[in-house]
C-alpha positions in Angstrom: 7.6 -24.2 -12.3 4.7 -26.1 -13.8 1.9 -23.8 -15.0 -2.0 -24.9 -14.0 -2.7 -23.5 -17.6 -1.1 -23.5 -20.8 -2.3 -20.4 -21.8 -0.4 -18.8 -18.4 2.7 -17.9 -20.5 1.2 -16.6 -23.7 -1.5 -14.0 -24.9 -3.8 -16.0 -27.4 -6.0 -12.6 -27.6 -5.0 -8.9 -27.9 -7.4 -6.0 -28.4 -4.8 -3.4 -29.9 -4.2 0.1 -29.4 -6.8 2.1 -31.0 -9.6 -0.4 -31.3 -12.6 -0.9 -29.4 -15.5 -3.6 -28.3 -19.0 -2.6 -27.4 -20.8 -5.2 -25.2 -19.8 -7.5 -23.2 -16.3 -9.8 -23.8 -15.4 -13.6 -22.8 -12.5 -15.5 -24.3 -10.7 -18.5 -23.5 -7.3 -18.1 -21.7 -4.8 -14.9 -21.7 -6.1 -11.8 -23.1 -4.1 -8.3 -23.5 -6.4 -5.3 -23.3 -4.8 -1.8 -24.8 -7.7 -0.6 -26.5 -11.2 -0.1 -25.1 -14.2 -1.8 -23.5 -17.1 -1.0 -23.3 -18.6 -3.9 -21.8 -17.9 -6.6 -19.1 -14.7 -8.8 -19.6 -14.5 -12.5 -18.5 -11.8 -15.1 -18.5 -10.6 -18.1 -16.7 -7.0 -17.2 -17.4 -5.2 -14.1 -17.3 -5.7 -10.4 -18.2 -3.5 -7.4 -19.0 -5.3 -3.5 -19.0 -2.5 -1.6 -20.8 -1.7 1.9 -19.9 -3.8 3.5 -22.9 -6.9 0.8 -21.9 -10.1 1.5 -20.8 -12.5 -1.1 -19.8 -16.1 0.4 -18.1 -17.3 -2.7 -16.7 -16.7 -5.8 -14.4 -13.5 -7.9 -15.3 -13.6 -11.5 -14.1 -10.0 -13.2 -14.4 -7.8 -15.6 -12.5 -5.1 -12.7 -12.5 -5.3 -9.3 -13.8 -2.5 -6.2 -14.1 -3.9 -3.3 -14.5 -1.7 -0.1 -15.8 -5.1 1.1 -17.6 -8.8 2.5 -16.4 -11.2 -0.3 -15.2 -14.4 1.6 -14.1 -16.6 -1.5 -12.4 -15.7 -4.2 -10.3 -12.6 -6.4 -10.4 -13.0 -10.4 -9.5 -9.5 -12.4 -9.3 -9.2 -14.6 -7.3 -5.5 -15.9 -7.3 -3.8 -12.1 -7.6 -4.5 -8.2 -8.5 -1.7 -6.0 -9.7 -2.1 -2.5 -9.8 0.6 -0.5 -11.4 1.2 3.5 -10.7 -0.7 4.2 -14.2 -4.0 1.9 -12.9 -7.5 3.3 -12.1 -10.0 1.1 -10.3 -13.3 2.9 -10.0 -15.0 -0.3 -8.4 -14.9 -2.6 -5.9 -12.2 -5.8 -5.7 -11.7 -8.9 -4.6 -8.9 -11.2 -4.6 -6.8 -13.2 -2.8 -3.8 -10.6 -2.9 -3.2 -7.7 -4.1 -0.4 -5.9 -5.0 -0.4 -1.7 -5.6 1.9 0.5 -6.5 2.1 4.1 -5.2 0.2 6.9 -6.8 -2.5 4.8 -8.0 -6.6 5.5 -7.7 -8.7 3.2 -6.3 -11.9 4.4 -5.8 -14.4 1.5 -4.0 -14.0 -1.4 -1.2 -11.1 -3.5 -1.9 -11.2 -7.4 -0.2 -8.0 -9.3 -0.2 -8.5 -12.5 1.8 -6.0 -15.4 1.1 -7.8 -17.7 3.6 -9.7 -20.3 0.9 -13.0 -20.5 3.0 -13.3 -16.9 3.8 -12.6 -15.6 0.1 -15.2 -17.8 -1.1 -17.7 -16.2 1.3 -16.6 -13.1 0.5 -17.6 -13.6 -3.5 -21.2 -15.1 -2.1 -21.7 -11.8 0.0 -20.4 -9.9 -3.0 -22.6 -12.4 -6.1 -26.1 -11.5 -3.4 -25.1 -7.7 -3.4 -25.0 -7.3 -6.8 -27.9 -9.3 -7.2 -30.4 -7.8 -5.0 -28.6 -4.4 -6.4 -30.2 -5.6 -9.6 -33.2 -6.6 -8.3 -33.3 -10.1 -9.0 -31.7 -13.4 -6.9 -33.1 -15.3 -9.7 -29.9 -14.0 -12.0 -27.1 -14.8 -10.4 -25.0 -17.5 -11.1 -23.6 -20.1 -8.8 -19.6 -19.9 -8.3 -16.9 -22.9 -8.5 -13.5 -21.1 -7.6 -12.0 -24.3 -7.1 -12.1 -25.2 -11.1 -11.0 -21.5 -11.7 -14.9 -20.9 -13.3 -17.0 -18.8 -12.6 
């Protein structure tokens, strides 16, 4: 199967076990998260939450697996994994989403595979959290088509 992005297959960067970030976090490509966050995270490629990670703030990703504690919103638009050890104290939206029994999720959760739709769906989501915030004049336009947000 030919991959849309070389960095797919491998990690090209790891926060360990034991470490920790303070503000807010975008890299290139595939990440692995088993330490914390403390601070928003943001990729174009792929992210792991370990089962000993814990992120308090949005994650942006084409893909995420979460066996950790993401408290804030989760944005991914090709798929969501959450394993039995995942918490998801926020709201998420992706095009499918898989989850495993015993897990928490704690906030709406929008899985619409229908292109058009899903891409609504993030515009409805973008002007909540904007007017949340108190200011239109912050948010960001969206291209999901190139994977970038």
């Amino acid at each position: 199967m030919a991959h849309s992005y070389p960095d797919e297959i491998s990690i090209n960067t790891l926060l360990g076990p034991g470490s920790s970030i303070r503000g807010d976090v975008k890299v290139n490509g595939f990440i692995r998260v088993d330490g914390d966050i403390d601070g928003s995270l943001e990729t174009a490629g792929r992210v792991i939450i370990g089962e000993d990670a814990r992120v308090r703030g949005s994650v942006r990703s084409r893909s995420i697996t979460i066996g950790g504690i993401i408290q804030g919103d989760v944005i991914a638009p090709d798929r969501v994994v959450v394993l039995a050890s995942g918490i998801v104290l926020g709201a998420i939206l992706t095009r499918k989403l898989e989850v495993e029994e015993s897990v928490l999720l704690n906030g709406p959760c929008f899985a619409i595979d229908d292109e058009q739709r899903f891409n609504q769906a993030l515009v409805d989501y973008q002007n909540r959290i904007a007017l949340r915030e108190g200011s239109l004049a912050g948010s960001r336009p969206v291209s999901t088509a190139s994977g970038q947000w």
